[in-house]
Structures are given as C-alpha cells and as structure tokens.
Backbone as JSON Lines, residues from 0, in Angstrom:
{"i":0,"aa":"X","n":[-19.16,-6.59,11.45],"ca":[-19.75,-7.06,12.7],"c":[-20.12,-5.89,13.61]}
{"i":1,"aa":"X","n":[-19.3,-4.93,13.85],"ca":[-19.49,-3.91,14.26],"c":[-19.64,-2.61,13.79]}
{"i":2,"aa":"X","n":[-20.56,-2.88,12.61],"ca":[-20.8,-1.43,11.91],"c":[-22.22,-1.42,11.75]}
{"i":3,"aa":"X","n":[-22.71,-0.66,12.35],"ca":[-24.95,-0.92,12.06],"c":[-24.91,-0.1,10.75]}
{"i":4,"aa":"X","n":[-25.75,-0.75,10.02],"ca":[-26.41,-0.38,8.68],"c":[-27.8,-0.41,8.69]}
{"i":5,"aa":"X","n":[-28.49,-0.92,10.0],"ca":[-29.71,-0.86,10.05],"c":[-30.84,-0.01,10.28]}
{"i":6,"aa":"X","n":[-31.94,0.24,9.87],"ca":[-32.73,1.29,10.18],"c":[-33.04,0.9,12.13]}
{"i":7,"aa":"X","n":[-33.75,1.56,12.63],"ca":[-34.38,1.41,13.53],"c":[-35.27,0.13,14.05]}
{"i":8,"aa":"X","n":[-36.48,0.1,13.0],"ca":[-37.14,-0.78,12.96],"c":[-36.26,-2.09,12.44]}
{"i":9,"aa":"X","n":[-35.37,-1.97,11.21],"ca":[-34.86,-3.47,10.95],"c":[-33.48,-3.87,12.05]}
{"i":10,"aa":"X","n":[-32.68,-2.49,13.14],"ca":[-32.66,-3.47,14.13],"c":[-33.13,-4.37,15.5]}
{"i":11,"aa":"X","n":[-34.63,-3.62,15.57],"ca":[-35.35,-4.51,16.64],"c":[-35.68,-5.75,15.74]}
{"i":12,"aa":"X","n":[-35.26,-6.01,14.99],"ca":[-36.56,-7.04,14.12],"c":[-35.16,-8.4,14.02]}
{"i":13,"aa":"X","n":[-33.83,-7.62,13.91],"ca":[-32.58,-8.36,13.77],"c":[-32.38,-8.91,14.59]}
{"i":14,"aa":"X","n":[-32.08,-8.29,16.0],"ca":[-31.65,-8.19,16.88],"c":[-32.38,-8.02,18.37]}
{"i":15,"aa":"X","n":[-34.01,-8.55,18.31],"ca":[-34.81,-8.95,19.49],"c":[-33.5,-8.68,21.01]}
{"i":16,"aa":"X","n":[-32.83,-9.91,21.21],"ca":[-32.36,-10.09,22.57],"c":[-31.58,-8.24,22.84]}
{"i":17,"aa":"X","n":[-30.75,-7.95,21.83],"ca":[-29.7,-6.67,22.44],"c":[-30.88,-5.49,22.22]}
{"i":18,"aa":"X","n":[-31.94,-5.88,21.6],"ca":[-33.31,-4.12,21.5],"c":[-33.72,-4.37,22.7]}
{"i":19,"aa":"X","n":[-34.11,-5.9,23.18],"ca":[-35.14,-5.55,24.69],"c":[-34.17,-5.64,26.09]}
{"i":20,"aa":"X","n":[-33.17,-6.04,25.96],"ca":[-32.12,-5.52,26.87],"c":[-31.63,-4.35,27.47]}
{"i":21,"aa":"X","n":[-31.79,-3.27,25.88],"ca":[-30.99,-2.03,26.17],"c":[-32.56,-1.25,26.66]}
{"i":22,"aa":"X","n":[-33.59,-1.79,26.25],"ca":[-34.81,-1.21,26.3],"c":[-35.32,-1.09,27.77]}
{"i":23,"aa":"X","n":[-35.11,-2.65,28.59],"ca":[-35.03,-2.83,29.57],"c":[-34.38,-1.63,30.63]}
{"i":24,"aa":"X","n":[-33.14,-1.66,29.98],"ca":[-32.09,-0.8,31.29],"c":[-32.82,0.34,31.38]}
{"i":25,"aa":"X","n":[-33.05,1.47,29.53],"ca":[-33.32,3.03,29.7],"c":[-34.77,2.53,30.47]}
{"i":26,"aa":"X","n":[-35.7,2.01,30.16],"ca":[-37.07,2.3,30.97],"c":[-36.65,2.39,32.61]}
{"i":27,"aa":"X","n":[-36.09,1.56,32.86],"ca":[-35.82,1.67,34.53],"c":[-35.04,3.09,34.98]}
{"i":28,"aa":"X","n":[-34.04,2.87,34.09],"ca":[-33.31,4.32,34.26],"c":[-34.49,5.63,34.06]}
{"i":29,"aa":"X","n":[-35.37,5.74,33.55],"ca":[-36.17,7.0,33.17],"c":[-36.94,6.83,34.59]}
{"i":30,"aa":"X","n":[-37.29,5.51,34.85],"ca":[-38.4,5.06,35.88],"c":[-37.46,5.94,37.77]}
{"i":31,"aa":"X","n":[-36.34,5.36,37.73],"ca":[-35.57,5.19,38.53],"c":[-34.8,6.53,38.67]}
{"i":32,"aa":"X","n":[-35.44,7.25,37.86],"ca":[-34.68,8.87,37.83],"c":[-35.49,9.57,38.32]}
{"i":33,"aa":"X","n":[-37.04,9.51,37.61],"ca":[-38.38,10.4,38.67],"c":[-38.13,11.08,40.02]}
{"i":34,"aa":"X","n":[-38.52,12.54,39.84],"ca":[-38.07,12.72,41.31],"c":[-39.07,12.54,42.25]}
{"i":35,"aa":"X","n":[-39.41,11.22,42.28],"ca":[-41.2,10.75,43.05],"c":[-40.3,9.92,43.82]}
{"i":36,"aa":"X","n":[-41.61,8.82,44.79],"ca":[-40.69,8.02,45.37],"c":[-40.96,6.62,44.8]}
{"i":37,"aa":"X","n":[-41.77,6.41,43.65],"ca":[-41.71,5.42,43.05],"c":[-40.59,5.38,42.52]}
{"i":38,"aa":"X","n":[-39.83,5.95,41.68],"ca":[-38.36,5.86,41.08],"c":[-37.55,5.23,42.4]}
{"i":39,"aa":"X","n":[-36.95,6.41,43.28],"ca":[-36.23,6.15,44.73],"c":[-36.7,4.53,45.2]}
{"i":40,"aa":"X","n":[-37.82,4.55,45.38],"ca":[-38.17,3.37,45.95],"c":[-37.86,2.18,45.26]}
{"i":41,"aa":"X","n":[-37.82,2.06,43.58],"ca":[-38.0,1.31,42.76],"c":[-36.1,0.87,43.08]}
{"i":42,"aa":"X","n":[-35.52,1.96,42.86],"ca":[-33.91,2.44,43.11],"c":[-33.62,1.16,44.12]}
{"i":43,"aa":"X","n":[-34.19,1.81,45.47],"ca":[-33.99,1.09,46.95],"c":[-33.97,-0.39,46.83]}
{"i":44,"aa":"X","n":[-35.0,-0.84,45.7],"ca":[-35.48,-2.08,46.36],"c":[-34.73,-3.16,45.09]}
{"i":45,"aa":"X","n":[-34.0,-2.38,43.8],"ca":[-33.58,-3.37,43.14],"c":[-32.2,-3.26,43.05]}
{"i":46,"aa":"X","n":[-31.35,-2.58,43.83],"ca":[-29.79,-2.09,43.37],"c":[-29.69,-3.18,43.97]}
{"i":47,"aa":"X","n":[-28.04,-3.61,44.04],"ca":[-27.66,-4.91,44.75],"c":[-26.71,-4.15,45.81]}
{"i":48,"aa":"X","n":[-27.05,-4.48,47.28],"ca":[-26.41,-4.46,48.17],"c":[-26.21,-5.44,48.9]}
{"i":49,"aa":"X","n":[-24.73,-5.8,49.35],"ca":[-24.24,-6.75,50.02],"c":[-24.74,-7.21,51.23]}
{"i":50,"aa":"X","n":[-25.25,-6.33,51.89],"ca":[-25.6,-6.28,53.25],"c":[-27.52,-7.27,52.6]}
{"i":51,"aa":"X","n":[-28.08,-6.68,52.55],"ca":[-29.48,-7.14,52.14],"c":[-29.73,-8.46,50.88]}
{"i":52,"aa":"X","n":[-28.45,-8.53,50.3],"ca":[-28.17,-10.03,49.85],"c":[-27.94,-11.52,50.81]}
{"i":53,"aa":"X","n":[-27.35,-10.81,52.13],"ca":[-26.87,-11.69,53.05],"c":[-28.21,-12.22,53.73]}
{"i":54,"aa":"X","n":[-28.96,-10.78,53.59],"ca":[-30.05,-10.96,54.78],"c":[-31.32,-11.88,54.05]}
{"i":55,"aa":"X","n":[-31.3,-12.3,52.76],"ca":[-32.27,-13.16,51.91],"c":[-32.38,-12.43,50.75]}
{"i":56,"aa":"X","n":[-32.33,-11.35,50.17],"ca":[-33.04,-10.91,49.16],"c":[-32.01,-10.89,47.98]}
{"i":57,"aa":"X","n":[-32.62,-12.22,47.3],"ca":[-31.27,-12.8,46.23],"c":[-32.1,-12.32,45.15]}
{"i":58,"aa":"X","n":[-32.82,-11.57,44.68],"ca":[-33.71,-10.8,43.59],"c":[-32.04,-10.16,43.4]}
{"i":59,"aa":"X","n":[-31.44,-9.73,44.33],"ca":[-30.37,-8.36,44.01],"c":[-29.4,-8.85,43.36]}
{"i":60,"aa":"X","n":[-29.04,-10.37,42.67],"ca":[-27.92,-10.64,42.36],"c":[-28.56,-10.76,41.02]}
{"i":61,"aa":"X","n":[-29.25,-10.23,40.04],"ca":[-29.9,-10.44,38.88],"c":[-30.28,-8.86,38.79]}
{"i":62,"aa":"X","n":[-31.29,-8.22,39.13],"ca":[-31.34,-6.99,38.85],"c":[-30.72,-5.62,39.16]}
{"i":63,"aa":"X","n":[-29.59,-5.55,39.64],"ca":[-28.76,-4.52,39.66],"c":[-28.27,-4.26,37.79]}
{"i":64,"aa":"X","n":[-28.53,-5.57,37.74],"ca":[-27.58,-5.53,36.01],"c":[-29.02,-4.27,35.31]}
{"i":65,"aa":"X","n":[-29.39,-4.08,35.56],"ca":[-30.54,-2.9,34.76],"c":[-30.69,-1.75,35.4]}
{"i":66,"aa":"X","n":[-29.84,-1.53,36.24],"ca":[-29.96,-0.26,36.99],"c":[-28.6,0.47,36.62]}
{"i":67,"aa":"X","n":[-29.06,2.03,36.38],"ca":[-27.55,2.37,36.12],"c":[-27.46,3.66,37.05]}
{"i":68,"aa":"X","n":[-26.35,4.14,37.8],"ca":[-26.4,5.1,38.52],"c":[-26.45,6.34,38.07]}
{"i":69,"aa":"X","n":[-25.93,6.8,36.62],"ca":[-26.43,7.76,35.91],"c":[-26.56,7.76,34.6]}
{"i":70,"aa":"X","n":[-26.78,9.05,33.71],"ca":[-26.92,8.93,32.55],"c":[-25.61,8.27,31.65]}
{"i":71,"aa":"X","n":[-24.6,9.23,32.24],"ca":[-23.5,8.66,31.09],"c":[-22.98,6.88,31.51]}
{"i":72,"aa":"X","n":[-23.39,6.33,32.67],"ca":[-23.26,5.02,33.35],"c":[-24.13,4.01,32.3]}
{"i":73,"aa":"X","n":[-25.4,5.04,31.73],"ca":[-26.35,3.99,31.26],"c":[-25.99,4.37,29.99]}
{"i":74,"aa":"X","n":[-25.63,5.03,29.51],"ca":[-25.09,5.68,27.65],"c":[-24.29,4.35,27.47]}
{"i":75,"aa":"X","n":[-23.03,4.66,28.33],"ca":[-22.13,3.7,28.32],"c":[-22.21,2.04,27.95]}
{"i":76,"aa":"X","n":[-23.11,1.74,29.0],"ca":[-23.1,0.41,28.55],"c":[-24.46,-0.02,27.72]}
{"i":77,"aa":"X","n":[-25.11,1.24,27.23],"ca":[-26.46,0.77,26.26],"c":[-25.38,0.76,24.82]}
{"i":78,"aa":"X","n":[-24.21,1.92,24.96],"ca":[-23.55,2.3,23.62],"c":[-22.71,0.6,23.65]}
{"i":79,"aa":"X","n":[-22.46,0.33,24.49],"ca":[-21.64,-1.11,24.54],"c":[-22.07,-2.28,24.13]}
{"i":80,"aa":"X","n":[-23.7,-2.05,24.41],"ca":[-24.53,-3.54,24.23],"c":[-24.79,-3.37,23.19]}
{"i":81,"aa":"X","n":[-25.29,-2.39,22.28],"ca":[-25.74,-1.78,20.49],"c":[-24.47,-2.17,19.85]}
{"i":82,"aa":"X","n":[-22.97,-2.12,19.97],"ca":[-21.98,-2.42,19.09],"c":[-21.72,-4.03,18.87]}
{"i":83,"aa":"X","n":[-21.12,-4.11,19.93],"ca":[-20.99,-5.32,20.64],"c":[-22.03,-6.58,19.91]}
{"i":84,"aa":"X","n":[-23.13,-6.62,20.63],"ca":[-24.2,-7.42,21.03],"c":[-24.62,-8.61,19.94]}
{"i":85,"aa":"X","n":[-24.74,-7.3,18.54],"ca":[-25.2,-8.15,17.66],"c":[-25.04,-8.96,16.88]}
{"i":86,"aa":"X","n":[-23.48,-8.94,16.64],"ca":[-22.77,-9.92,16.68],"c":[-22.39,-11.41,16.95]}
{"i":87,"aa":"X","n":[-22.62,-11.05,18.3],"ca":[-22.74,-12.1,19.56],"c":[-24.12,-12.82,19.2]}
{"i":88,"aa":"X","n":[-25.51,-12.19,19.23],"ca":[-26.56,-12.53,18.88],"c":[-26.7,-13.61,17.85]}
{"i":89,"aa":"X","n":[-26.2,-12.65,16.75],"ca":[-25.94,-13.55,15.86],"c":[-25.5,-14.45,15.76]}
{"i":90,"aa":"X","n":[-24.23,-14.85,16.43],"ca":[-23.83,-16.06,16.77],"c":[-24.33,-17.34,17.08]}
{"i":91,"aa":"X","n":[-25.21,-16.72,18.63],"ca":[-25.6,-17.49,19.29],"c":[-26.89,-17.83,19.61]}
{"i":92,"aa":"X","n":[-27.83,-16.95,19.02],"ca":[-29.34,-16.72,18.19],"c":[-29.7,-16.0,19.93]}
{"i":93,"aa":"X","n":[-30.87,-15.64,19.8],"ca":[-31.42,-14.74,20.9],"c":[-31.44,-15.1,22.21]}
{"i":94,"aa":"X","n":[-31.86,-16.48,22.29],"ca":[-32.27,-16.72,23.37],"c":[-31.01,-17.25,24.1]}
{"i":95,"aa":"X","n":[-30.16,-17.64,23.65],"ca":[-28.66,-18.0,24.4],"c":[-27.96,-16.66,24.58]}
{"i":96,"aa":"X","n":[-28.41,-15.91,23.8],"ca":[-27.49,-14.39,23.77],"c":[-28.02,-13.83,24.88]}
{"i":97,"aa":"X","n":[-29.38,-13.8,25.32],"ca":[-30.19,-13.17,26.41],"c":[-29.56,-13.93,27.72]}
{"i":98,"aa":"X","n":[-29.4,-15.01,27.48],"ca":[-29.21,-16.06,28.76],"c":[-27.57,-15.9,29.16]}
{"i":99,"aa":"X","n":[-26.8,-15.43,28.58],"ca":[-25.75,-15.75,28.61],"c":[-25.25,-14.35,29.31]}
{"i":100,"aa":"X","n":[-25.95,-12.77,28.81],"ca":[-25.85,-11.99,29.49],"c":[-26.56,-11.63,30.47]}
{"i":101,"aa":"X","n":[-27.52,-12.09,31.21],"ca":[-28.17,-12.35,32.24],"c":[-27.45,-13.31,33.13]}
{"i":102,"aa":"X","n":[-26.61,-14.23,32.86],"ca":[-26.27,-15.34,33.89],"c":[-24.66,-14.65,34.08]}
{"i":103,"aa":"X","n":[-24.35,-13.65,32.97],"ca":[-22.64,-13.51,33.03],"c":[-23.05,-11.92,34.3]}
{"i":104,"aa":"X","n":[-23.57,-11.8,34.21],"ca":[-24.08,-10.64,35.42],"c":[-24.49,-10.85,36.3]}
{"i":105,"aa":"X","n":[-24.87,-11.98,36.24],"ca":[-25.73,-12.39,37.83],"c":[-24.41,-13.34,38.76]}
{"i":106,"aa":"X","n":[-23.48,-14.11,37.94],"ca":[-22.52,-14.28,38.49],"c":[-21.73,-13.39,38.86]}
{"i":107,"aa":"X","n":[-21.45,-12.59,38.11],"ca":[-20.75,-11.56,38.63],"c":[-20.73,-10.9,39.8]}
{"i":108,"aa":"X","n":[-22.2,-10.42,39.83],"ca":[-22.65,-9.77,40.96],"c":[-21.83,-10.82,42.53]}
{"i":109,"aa":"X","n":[-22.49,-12.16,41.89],"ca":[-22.24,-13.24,43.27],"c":[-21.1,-12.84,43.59]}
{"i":110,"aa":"X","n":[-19.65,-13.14,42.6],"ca":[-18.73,-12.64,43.16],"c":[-17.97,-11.72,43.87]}
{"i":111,"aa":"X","n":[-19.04,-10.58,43.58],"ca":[-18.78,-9.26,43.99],"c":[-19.46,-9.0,45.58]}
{"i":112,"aa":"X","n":[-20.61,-10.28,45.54],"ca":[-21.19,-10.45,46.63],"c":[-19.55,-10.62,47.44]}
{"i":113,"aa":"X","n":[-19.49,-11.79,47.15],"ca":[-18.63,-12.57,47.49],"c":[-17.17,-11.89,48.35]}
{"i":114,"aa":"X","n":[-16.83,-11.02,47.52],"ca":[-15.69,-10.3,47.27],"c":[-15.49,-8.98,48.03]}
{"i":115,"aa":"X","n":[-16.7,-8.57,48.46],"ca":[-16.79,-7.36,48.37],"c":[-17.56,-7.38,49.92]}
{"i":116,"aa":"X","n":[-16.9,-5.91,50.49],"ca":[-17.92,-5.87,52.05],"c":[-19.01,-6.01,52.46]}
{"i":117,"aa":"X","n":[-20.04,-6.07,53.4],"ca":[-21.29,-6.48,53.36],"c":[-21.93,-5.06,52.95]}
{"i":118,"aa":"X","n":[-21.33,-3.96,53.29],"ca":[-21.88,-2.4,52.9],"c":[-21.58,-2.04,51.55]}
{"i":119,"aa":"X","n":[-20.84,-2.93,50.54],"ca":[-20.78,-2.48,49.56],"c":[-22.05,-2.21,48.51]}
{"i":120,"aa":"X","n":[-22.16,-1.26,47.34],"ca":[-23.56,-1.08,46.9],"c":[-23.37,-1.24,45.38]}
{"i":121,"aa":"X","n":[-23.61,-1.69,44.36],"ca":[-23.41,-1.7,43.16],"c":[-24.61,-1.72,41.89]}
{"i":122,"aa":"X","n":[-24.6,-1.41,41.4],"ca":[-25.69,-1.44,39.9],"c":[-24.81,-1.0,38.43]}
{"i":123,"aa":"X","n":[-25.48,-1.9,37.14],"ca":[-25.19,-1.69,36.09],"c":[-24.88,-2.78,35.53]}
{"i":124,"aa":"X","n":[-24.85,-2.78,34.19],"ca":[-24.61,-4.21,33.27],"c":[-23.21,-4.62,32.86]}
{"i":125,"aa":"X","n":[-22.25,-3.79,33.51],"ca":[-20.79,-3.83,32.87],"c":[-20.63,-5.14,33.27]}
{"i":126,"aa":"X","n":[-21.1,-6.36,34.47],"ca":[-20.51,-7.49,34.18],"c":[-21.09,-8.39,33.37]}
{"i":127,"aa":"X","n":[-22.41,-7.85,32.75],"ca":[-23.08,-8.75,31.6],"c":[-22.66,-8.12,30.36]}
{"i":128,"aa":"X","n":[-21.74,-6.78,29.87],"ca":[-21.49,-6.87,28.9],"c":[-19.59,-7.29,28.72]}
{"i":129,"aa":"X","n":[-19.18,-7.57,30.03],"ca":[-17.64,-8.29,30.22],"c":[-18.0,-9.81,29.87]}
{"i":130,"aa":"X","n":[-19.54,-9.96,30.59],"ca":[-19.45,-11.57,30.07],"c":[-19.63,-11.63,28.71]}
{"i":131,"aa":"X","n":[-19.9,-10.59,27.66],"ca":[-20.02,-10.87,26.13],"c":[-18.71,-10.81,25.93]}
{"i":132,"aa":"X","n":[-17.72,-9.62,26.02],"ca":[-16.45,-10.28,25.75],"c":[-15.84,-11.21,25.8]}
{"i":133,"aa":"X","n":[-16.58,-12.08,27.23],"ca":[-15.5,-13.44,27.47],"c":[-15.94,-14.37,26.64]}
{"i":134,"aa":"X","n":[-17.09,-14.24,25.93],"ca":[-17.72,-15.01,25.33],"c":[-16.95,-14.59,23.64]}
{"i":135,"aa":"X","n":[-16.78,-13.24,23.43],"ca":[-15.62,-13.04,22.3],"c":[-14.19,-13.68,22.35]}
{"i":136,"aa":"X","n":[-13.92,-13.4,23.46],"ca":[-12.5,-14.23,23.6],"c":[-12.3,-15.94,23.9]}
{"i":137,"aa":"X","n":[-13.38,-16.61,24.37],"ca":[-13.41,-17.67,24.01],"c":[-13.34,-17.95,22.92]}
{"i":138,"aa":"X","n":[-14.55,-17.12,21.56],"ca":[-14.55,-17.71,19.86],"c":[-13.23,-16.84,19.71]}
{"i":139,"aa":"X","n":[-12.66,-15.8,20.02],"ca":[-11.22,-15.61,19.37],"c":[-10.16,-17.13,19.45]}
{"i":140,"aa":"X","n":[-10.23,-18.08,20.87],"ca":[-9.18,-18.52,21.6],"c":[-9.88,-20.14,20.96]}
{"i":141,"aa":"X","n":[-10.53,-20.73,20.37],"ca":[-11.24,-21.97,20.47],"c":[-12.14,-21.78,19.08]}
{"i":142,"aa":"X","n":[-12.51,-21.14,18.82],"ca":[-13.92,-21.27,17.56],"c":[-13.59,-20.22,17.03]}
{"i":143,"aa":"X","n":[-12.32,-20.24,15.96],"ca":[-11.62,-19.23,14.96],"c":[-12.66,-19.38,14.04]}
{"i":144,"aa":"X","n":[-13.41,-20.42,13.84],"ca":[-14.54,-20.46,12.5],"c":[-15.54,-19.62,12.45]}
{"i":145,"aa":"X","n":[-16.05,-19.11,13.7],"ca":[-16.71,-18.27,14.07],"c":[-16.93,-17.06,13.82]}
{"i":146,"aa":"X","n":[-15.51,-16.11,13.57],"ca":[-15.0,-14.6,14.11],"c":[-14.17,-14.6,12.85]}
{"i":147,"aa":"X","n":[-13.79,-13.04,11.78],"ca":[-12.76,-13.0,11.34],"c":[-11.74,-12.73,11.82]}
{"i":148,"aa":"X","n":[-10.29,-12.66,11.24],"ca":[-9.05,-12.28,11.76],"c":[-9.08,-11.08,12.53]}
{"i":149,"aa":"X","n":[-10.0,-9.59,11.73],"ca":[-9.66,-8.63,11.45],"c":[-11.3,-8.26,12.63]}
{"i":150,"aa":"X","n":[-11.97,-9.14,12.98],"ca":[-13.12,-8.82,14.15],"c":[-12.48,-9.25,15.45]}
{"i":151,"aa":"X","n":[-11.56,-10.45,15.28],"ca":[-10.71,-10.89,16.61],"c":[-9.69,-9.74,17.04]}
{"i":152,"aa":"X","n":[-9.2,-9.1,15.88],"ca":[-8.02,-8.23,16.91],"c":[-8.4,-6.66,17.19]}
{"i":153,"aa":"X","n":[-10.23,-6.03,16.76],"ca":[-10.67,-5.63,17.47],"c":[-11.23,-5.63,18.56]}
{"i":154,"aa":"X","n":[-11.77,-6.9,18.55],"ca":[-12.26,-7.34,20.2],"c":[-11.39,-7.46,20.8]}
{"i":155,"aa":"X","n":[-10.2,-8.68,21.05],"ca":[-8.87,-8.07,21.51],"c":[-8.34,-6.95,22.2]}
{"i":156,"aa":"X","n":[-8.46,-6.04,21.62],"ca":[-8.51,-4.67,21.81],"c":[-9.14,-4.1,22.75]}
{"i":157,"aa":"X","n":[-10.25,-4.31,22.19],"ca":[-11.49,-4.0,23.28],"c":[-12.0,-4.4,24.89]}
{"i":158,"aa":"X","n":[-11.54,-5.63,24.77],"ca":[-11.18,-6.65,26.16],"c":[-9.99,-5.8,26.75]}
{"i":159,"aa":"X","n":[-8.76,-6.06,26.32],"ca":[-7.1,-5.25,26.74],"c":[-8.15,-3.73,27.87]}
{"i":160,"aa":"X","n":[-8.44,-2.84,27.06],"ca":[-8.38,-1.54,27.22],"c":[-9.71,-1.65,28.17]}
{"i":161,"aa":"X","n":[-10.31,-2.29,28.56],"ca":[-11.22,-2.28,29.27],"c":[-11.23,-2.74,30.69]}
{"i":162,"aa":"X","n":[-10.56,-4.11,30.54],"ca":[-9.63,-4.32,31.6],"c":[-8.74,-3.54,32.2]}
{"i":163,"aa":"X","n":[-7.93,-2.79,31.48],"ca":[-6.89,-1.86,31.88],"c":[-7.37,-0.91,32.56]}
{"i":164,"aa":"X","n":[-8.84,0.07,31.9],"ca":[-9.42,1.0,32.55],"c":[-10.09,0.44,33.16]}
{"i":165,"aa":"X","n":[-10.52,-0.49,33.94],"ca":[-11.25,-0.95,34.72],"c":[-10.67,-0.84,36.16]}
{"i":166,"aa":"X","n":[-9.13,-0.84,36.25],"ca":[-8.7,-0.67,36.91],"c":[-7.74,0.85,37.64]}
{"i":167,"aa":"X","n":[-8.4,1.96,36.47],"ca":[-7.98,3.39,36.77],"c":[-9.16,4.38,36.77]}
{"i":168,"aa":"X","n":[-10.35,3.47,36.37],"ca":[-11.28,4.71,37.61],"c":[-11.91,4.02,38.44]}
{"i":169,"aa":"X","n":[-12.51,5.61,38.91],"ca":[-13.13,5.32,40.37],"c":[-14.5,5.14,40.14]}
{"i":170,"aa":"X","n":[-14.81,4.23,41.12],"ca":[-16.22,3.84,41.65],"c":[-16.64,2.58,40.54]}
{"i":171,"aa":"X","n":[-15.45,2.25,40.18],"ca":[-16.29,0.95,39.38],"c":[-16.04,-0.55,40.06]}
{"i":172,"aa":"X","n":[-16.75,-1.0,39.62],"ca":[-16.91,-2.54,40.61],"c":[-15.65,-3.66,39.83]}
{"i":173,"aa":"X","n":[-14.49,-3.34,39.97],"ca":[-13.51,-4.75,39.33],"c":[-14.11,-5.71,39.4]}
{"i":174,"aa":"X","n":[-14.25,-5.99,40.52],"ca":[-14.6,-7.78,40.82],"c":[-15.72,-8.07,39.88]}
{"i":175,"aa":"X","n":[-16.44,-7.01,39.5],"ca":[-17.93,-7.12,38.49],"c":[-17.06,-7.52,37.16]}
{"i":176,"aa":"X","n":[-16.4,-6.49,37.02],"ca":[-15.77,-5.98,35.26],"c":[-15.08,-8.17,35.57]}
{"i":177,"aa":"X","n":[-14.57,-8.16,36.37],"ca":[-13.4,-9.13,35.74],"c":[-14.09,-10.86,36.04]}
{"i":178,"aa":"X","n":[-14.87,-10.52,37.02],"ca":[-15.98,-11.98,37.18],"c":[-16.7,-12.12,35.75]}
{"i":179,"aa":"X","n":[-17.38,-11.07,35.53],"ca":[-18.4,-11.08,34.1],"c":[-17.57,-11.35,32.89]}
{"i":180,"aa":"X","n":[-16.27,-11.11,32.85],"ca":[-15.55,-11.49,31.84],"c":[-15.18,-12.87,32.15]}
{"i":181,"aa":"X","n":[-14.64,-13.23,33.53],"ca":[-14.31,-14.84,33.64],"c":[-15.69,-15.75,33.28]}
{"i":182,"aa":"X","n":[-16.99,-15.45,34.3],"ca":[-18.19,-16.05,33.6],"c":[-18.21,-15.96,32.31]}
{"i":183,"aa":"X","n":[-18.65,-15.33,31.6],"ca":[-19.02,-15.42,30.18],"c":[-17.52,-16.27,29.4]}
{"i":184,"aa":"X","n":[-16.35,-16.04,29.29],"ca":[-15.89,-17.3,29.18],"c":[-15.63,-18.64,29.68]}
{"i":185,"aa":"X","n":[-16.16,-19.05,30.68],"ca":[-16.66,-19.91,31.23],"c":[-17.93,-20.79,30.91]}
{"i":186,"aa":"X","n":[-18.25,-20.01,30.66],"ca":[-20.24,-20.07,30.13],"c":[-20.13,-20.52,28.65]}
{"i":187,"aa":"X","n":[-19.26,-19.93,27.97],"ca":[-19.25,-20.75,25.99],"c":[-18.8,-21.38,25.92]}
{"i":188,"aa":"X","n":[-18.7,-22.47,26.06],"ca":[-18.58,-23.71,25.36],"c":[-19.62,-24.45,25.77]}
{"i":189,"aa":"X","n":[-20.53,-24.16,26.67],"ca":[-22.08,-24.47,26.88],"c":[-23.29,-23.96,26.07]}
{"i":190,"aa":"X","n":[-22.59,-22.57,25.73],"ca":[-23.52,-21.88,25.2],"c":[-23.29,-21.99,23.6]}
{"i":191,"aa":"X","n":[-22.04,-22.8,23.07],"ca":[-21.78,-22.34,21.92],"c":[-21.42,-24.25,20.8]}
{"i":192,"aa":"X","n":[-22.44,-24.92,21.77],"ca":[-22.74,-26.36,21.34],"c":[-23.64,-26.16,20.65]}
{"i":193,"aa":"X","n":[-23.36,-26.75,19.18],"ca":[-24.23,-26.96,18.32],"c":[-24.19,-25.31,17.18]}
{"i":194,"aa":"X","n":[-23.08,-24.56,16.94],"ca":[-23.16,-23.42,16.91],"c":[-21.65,-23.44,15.94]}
C-alpha cells in the first residue's frame, strides 16, 4: 500500500485525485514564492486569517489547504500525500478521495477559525492530510475488510507519532492537525457507503 512501484506517468494515470492535489499545492507554492507581487499578493489574498474570515471572506477556509509557508512545509506534506494517498484513493476511487480531503481541511480550518484568535494566520494541507488518517483509522476501527493487519499497524503508527509531534513543535496549527483528523473520521462512513 505504501510502497510506489510506479513510473511517473503510470502514477498520474493511477492516481488522478493525489497527482492533481500535490500538483495543485507545488504550482502555488512556485507561484507564491516569486519575488514579484503577484506571488505576495496571491500569498495575501489566499492564506487563511482569522481576522478576514470574520470580516466575510470564507474563500479562506478552503484555500489555505494549498498554500505552504515554505519549502520543507510543502516537501512535507506533498511527501505525505504521495505515500499515504494512494491507498486511500484506491479505496475510495478519486472523486470521494478528492472530496474528502478538501472537506477534512476546510473543516479544519473552521475549527481553527473557531479555536483560534481573530489575529491568528495559518496555511497548509496538514489538516487534509490528518483527515486521510482519520479516514485510515476509521477502516482500521470499523472496515477491517478494507486494510491488512500489517497496513493497519503502520498507519497506527503513523497517526500515534504525528499526533504526538504535533504537539512538540513550533508554529504548527493543533487545532488543524487534530480537527482534520476528527473530520476525516467523521466524514467515512459517508464516504465509505457502498465501498
């Protein structure tokens, strides 16, 4: 599940939802790095801030998830969505896989809205790729038919230690990491009817 054997081309062709996802984030990130003020500006107008969420502009609770504040921010969770993802995909075929990490991030964010001061500022996909875990730990916890023994007590794993460090560095958004994990298990057993 988590070992690519694929060329390049045969995993965009596999794996549509996790190629135009991760494709999504680096273009913005390359876009959003320019030292012009289209990048800056592009920056300004899609990060999610609390303060300018309050004031109407609910665009920000959906696209922060594609913004990453730096390179190793965006390595990170592109290297997360490529292991991870396809799996999940597979599971749940593209278009629920797309929907499921789009809605487990956009809740997230809310909460973080929610949660978090009106000056607080945040970007990145870590709560749409927490909502794929929760969506692993639901088929670990409910749909054993799903997952092997020996893929459950790596994910397992992977959930534990993420959570754990989620909470020993700095500048990361908890309320993101641990909403996107409560959404996305929340979210499968909707997403995982008929499956």
């Amino acid at each position: 599940m988590f070992t690519r054997t694929e060329s390049f081309g045969q995993f965009i062709r596999f794996y549509p939802g996790v190629s135009l996802l991760t494709a999504v984030c680096i273009v913005l990130f390359i876009i959003t790095s320019l030292p012009i003020s289209l990048g800056r500006d592009l920056y300004t107008l899609l990060s999610g801030v609390n303060l300018f969420i309050a004031e109407g502009e609910y665009w920000r609770l959906v696209t922060p998830i594609f913004l990453h504040i730096g390179f190793s921010h965006l390595l990170f969770n592109s290297f997360s969505l490529i292991i991870i993802g396809p799996g999940l995909e597979n599971i749940l075929g593209t278009f629920r896989f797309s929907l499921l990490f789009i809605l487990s991030g956009t809740l997230a964010n809310v909460l973080t809205f929610f949660a978090e001061p009106l000056m607080y500022a945040h970007v990145g996909a870590s709560g749409s790729i927490y909502g794929l875990f929760g969506c692993f730990a639901y088929i670990i916890f409910f749909r054993k038919d799903l997952i092997s023994q020996q893929n459950s007590q790596v994910i397992l794993a992977l959930i534990i230690i993420g959570v754990v460090m989620s909470f020993f560095q700095s500048s990361i958004n908890i309320t993101g990491h641990i909403g996107g994990l409560i959404m996305g298990f929340a979210l499968s057993r909707l997403f995982l009817v008929n499956r």
